[in-house]
C-alpha positions in Angstrom: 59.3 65.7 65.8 58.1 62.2 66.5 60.5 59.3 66.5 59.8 56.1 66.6 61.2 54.3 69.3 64.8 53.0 69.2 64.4 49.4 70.8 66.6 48.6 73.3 67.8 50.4 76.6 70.8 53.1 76.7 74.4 51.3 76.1 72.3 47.9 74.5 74.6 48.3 71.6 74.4 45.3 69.9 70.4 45.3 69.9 70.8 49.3 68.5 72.9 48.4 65.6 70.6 45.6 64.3 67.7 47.8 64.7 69.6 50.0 62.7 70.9 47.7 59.9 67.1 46.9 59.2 66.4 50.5 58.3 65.7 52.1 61.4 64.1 55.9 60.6 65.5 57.2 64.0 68.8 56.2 63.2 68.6 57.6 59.5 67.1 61.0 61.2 70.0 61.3 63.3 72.7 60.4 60.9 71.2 63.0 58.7 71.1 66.0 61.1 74.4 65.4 62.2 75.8 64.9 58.4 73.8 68.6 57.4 75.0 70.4 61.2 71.7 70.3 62.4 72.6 70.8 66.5 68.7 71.3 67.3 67.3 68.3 65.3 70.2 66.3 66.6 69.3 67.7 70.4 66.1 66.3 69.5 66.0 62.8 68.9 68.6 62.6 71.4 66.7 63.9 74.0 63.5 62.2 72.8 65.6 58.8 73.4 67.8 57.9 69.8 70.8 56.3 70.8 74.0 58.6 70.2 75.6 55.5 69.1 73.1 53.9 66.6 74.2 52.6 63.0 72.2 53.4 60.0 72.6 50.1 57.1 75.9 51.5 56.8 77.2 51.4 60.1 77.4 55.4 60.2 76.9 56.8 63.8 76.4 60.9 64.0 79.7 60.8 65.0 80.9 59.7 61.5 78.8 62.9 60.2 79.4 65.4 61.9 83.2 64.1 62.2 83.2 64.0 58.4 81.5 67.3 57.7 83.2 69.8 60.0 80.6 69.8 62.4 82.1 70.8 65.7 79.2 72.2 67.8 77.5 68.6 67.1 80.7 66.9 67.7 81.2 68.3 71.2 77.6 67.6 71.8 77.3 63.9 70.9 80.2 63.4 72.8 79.3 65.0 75.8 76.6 62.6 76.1 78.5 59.5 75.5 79.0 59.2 71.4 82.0 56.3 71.0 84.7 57.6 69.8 86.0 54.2 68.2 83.2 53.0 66.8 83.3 51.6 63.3 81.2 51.6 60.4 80.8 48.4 58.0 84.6 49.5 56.4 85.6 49.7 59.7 86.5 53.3 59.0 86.2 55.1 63.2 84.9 59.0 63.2 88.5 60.0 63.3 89.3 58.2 59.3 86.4 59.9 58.9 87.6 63.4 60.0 90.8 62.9 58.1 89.8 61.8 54.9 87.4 64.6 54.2 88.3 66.6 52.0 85.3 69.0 51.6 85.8 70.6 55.1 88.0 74.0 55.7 91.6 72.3 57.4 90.8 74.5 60.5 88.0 72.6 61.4 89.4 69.3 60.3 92.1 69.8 62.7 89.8 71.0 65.6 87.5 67.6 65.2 91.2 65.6 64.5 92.3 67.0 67.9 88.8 66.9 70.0 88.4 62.9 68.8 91.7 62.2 69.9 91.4 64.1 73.2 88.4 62.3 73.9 89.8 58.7 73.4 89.6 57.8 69.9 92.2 55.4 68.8 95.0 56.9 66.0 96.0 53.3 65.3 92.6 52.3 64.6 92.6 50.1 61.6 89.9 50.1 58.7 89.2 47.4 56.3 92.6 48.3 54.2 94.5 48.1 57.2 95.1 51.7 57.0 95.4 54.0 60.0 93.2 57.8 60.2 97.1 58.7 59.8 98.0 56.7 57.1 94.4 58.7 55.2 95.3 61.9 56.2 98.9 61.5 54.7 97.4 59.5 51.4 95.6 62.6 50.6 98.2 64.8 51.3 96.9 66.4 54.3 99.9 67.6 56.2 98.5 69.8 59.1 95.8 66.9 59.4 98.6 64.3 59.7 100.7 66.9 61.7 97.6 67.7 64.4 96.9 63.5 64.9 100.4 63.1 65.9 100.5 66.4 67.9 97.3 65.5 70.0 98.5 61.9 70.1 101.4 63.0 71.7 99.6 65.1 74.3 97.1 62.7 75.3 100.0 60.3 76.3 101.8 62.5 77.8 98.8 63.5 79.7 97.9 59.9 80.5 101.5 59.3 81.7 101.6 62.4 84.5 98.0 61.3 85.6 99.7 57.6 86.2 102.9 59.0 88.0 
């Protein structure tokens, strides 16, 4: 698959997202395979140089995707190669509202992306447009093991970063 080139050097954010916000068809083709699960398309245009953090006109990253859709194998891999987990679209919504306002996923795997985001740095008091937390979501839409895994891997992750500083 041929994509056309991205603009800007790795970690040139700003320079990415404006590409992006113009209609950028490498940043569309990412966002897509990620929403749909597609780990080898995805694998793809990262490898052939798309940005893991470029923003379609929306400000979605293939984080937001595969975050919203359950996607944990494309999860793990944008991540691995550097996919912010804090990152917000144009409602300022981060992968992690993302995770735990979707409701079209099975709760196992919301809960598995919930706790992965969270493990790998992504803010729980993150704060979208509405001034609403990805806990204050999950707990809007009634999504008690959601609300109970954010607090759960929250807790860990301090606790984790606490015995690393002793």
């Amino acid at each position: 698959m041929a994509v056309p080139d991205a603009g800007g050097q790795e970690g040139d954010a700003p320079v990415v997202s404006q590409i992006a916000r113009e209609g950028n068809p490498a940043a569309d083709a990412l966002v897509e395979a990620a929403r749909y699960g597609d780990i080898d398309d995805v694998k793809e245009l990262v490898e052939q140089g798309v940005h893991v953090n470029i923003q379609d006109m929306q400000g979605r990253t293939a984080l937001h995707m595969a975050a919203a859709n359950g996607h944990m194998d494309v999860v793990s891999y944008l991540l691995d190669r550097g996919a912010d987990t804090n990152i917000e679209n144009n409602e300022k919504n981060t992968p992690l509202h993302w995770a735990a306002l979707n409701g079209q996923i099975q709760m196992d795997v919301s809960l598995q992306v919930s706790e992965e985001l969270i493990a790998r740095g992504a803010n729980a008091s993150a704060l979208n447009r509405y001034d609403r937390t990805p806990l204050d979501e999950a707990m809007s839409r009634g999504k008690q093991q959601v609300v109970d895994a954010i607090v759960a891997a929250t807790a860990a992750t301090s606790l984790a970063s606490s015995s690393v500083q002793e």
